[in-house]
C-alpha positions as CSV (number, residue, x, y, z in Angstrom):
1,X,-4.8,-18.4,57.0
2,X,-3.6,-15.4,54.5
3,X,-1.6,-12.2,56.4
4,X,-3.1,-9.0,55.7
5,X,-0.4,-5.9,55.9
6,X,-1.9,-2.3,56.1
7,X,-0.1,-0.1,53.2
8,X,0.9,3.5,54.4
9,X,0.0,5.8,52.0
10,X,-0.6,9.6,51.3
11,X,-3.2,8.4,48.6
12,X,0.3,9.1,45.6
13,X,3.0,6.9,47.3
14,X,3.1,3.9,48.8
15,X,5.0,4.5,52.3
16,X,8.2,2.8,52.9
17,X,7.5,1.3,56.2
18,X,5.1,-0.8,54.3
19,X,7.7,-2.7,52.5
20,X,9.1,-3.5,56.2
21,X,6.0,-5.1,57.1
22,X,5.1,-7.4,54.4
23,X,9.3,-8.6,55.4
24,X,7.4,-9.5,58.8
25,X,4.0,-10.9,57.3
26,X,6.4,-13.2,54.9
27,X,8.8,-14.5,57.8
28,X,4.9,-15.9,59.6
29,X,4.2,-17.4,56.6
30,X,1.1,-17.8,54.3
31,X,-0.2,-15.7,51.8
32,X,0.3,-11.8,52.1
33,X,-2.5,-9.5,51.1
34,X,-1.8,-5.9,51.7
35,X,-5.1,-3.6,52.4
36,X,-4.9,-0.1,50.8
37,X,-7.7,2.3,52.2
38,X,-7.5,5.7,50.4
39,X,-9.3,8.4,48.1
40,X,-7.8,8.2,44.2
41,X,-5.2,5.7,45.8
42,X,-5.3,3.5,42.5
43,X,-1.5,4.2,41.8
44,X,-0.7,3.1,45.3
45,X,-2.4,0.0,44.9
46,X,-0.3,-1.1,41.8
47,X,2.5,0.2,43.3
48,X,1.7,-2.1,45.8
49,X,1.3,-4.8,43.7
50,X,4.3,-4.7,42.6
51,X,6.2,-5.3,45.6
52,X,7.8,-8.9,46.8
53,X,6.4,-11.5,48.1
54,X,2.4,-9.7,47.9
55,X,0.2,-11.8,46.1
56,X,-3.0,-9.5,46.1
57,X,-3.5,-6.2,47.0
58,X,-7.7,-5.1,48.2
59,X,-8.3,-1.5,47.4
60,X,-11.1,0.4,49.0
61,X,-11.5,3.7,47.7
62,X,-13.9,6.4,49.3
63,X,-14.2,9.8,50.5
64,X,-14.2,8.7,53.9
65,X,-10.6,6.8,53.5
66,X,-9.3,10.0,52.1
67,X,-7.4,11.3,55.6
68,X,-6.3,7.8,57.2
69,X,-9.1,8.8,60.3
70,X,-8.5,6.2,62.3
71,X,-12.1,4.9,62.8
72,X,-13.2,5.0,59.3
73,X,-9.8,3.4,58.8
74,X,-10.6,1.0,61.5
75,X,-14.2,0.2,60.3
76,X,-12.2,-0.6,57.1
77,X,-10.0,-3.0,58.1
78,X,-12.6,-4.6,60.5
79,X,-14.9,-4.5,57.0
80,X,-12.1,-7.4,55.5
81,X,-10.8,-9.2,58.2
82,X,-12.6,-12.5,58.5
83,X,-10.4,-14.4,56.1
84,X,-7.1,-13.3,57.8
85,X,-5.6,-14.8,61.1
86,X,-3.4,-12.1,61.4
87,X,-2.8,-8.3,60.5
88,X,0.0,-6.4,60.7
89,X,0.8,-2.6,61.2
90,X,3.7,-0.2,61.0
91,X,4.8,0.1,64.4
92,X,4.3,4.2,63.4
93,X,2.2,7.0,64.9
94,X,-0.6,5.7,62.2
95,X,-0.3,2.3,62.8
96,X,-0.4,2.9,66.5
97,X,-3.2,4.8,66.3
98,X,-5.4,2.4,64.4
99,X,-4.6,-1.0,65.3
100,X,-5.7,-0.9,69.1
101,X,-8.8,-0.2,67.7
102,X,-9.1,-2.7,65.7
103,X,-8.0,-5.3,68.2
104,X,-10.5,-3.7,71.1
105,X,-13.1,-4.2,68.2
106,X,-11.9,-7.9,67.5
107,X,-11.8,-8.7,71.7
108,X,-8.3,-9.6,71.0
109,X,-4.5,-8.6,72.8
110,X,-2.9,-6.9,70.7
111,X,1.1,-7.6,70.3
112,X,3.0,-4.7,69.7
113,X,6.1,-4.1,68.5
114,X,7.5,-6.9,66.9
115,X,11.0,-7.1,66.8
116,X,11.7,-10.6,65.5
117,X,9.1,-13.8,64.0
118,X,9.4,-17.2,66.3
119,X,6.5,-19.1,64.3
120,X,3.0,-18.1,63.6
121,X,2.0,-17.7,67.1
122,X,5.3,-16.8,68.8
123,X,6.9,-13.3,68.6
124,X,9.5,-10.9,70.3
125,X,9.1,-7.9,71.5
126,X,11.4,-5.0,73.5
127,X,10.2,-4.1,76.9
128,X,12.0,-2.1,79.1
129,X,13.0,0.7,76.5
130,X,14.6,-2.2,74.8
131,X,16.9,-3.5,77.7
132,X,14.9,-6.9,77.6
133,X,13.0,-8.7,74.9
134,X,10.4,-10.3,75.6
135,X,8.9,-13.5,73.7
136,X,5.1,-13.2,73.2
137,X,2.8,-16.4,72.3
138,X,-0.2,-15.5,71.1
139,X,-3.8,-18.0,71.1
140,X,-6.3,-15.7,70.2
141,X,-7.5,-17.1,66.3
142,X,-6.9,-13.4,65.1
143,X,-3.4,-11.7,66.0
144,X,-3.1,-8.1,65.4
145,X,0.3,-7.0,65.3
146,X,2.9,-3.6,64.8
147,X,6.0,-4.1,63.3
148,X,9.0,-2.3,64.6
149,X,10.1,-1.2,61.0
150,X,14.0,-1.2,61.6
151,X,14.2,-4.8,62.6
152,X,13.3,-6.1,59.3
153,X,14.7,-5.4,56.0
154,X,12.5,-4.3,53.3
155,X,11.5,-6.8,50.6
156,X,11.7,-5.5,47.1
157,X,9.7,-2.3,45.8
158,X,9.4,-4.0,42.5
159,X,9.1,-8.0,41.4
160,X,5.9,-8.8,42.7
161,X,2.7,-9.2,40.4
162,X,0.1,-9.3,42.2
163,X,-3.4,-9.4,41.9
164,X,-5.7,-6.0,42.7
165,X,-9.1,-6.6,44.0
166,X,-11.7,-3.9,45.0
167,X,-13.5,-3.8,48.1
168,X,-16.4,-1.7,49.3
169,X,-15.6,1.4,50.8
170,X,-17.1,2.1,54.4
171,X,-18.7,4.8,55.2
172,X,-17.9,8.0,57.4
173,X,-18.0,6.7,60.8
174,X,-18.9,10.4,61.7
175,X,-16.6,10.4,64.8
176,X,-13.9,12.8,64.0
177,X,-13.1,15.1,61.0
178,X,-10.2,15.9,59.0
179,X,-9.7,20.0,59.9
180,X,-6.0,20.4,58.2
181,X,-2.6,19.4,58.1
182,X,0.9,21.3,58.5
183,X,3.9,19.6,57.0
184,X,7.0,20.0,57.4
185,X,9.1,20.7,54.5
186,X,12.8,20.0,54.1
187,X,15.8,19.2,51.4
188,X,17.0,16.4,53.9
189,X,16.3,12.9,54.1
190,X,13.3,11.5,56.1
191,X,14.4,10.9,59.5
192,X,13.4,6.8,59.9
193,X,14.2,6.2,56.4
194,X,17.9,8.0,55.7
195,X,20.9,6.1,55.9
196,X,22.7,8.6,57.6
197,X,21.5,10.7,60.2
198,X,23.1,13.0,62.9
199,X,21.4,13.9,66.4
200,X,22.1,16.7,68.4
201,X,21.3,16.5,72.2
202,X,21.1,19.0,75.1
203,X,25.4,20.2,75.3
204,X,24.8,22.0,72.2
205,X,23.2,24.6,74.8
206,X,20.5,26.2,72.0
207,X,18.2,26.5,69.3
208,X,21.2,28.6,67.4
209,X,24.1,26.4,68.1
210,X,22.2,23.1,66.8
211,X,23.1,24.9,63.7
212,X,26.7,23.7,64.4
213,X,25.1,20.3,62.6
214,X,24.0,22.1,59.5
215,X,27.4,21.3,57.8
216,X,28.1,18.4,59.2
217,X,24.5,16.9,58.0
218,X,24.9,18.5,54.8
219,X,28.7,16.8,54.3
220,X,26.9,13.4,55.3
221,X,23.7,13.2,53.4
222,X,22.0,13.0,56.6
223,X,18.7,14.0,58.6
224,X,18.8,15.8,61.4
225,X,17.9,14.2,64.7
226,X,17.5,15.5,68.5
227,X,17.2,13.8,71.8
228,X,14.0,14.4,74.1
229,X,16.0,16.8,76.4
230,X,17.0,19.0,73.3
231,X,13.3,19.3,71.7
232,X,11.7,19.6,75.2
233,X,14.2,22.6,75.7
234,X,13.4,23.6,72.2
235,X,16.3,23.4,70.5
236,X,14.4,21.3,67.9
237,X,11.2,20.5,66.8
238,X,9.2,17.7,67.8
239,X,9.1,15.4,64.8
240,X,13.3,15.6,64.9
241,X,13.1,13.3,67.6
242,X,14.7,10.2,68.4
243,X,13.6,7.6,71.4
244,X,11.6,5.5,73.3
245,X,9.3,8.8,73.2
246,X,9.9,10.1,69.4
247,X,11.0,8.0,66.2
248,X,12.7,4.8,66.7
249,X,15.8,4.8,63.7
250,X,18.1,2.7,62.5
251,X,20.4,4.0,59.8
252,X,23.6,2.6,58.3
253,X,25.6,5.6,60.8
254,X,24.2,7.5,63.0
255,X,26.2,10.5,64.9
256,X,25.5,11.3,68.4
257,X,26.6,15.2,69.4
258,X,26.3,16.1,72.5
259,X,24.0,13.5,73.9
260,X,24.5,12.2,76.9
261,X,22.9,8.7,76.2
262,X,19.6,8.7,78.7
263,X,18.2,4.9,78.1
264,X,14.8,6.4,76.1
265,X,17.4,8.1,73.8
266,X,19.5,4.5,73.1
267,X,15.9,2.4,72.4
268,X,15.1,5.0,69.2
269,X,18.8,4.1,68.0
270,X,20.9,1.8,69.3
271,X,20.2,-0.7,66.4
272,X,22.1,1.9,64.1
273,X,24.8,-0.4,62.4
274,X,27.9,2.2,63.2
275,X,27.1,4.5,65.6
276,X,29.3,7.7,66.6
277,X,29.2,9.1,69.4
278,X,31.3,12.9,70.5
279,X,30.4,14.5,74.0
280,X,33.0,16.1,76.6
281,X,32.0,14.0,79.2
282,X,33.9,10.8,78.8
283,X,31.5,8.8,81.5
284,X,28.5,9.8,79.2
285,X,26.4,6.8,78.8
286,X,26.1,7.2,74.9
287,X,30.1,5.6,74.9
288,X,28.5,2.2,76.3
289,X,27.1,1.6,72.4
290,X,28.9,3.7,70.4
291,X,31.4,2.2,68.0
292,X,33.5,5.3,67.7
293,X,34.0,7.6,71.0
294,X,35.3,11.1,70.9
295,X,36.0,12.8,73.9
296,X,36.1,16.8,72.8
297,X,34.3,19.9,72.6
298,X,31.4,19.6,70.2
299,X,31.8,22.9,68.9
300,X,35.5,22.6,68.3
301,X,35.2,18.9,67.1
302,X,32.4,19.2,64.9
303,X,33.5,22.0,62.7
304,X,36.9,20.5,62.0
305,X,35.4,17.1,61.4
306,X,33.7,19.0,58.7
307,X,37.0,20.0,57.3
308,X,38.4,17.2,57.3
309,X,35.1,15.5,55.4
């Protein structure tokens, strides 16, 4: 039976993370069709349709698809999915929030976090904060899945020529509304998607002294990042952070400052491909996975490694 993948969108651009799925739907095997539910979401859709190995894109378009509410988005994906034996999700805090509805709805177990493809029916997972994988066979004739986006690498934005086929637009399911939306604006990289990105943790002591990274982040190209214990004591803000709890990351280097390395901090990054770790404390947990370990001040190591860069 054909995959279907569920694009993430804001209704302009098709999200990244969706690229990372379709890599997961290919390596099962079978057609991939990629759903995108949205409001004026027509560019998405070719964008879409563009990308490798898709070979048809359904767009539903309605008022009701407009926000990404999870039930109308739900009822939409529950609207297409008698032809597919298995749909996939971004492992994100969309994804997450939809597809358990979706499998409740279907009386199926949903498998989440997907870390790796064994055949059709057979997939890894992390349990444990990541310390163990687990590997998951699946019998139920439909398989909803989440993708842990930094395990696979995204296929091609551009290639692809795929087919667009409009479906009916549900309705408003009339369970929740859309009230508004803050965003968070910044000049840096998006945290899961930069190649680069440098975390500060709980030894840099304050809100003001995480400013310390400023340079440093500036120097690399990178996004900033924070470990639980440094947004819980607000030196950060909440969508900066990195963990079992937070955003799960995997970028090319990623720069640990003053974190100690608590085991839901290593399952949001220890899949980083060089990973740098500087904290005063050379028994600090964070040296077990770090490639690089320097044993220093932060505040006097960080400012002259951004001399030196």
């Amino acid at each position: 039976m054909s995959i279907l993948v569920i694009a993430e969108h804001d209704n302009a651009q098709l999200g990244a993370a969706t690229r990372n799925v379709v890599a997961a739907a290919a390596a099962i095997g079978g057609e991939v069709h990629v759903l995108v539910a949205g409001s004026g979401a027509r560019a998405v859709a070719e964008q879409a349709a563009q990308v490798g190995s898709v070979s048809k894109v359904l767009l539903a378009d309605g008022a009701a698809l407009a926000e990404g509410l999870a039930e109308n988005l739900a009822a939409q994906v529950l609207a297409v999915a008698g032809g597919y034996g298995h749909i996939l999700f971004a492992a994100t805090a969309s994804g997450k929030n939809v597809a358990p509805r979706v499998a409740a709805r279907l009386d199926v177990a949903q498998i989440s976090d997907i870390v790796a493809v064994e055949s059709a029916d057979t997939f890894v997972r992390p349990i444990y904060a990541g310390n163990a994988l687990a590997t998951v066979q699946s019998g139920d004739a439909k398989k909803v899945i989440t993708v842990r986006t930094t395990a696979f690498d995204a296929v091609a934005a551009e290639g692809g020529a795929a087919a667009i086929e409009t479906v009916e637009a549900v309705g408003d399911a009339g369970k929740s509304s859309f009230v508004g939306r803050e965003l968070a604006k910044s000049d840096r990289p998006e945290l899961t998607a930069a190649k680069v990105v440098v975390s500060g943790g709980r030894g840099l002591g304050s809100a003001e002294n995480f400013k310390i990274l400023d340079p440093l982040a500036d120097k690399l190209g990178a996004a900033l990042g924070a470990s639980r214990a440094a947004v819980d004591a607000g030196y950060a803000p909440n969508d900066w952070q990195v963990g079992q709890t937070g955003k799960i990351v995997a970028p090319q280097l990623y720069v640990a400052v003053g974190i100690s390395g608590a085991i839901q901090h290593l399952a949001g990054m220890k899949d980083s491909k060089v990973i740098v770790a500087i904290n005063k404390d050379a028994e600090a947990p964070i040296f077990g996975v770090a490639d690089y370990g320097l044993v220093a001040d932060l505040f006097q190591a960080v400012p002259e490694l951004v001399q030196a860069l």
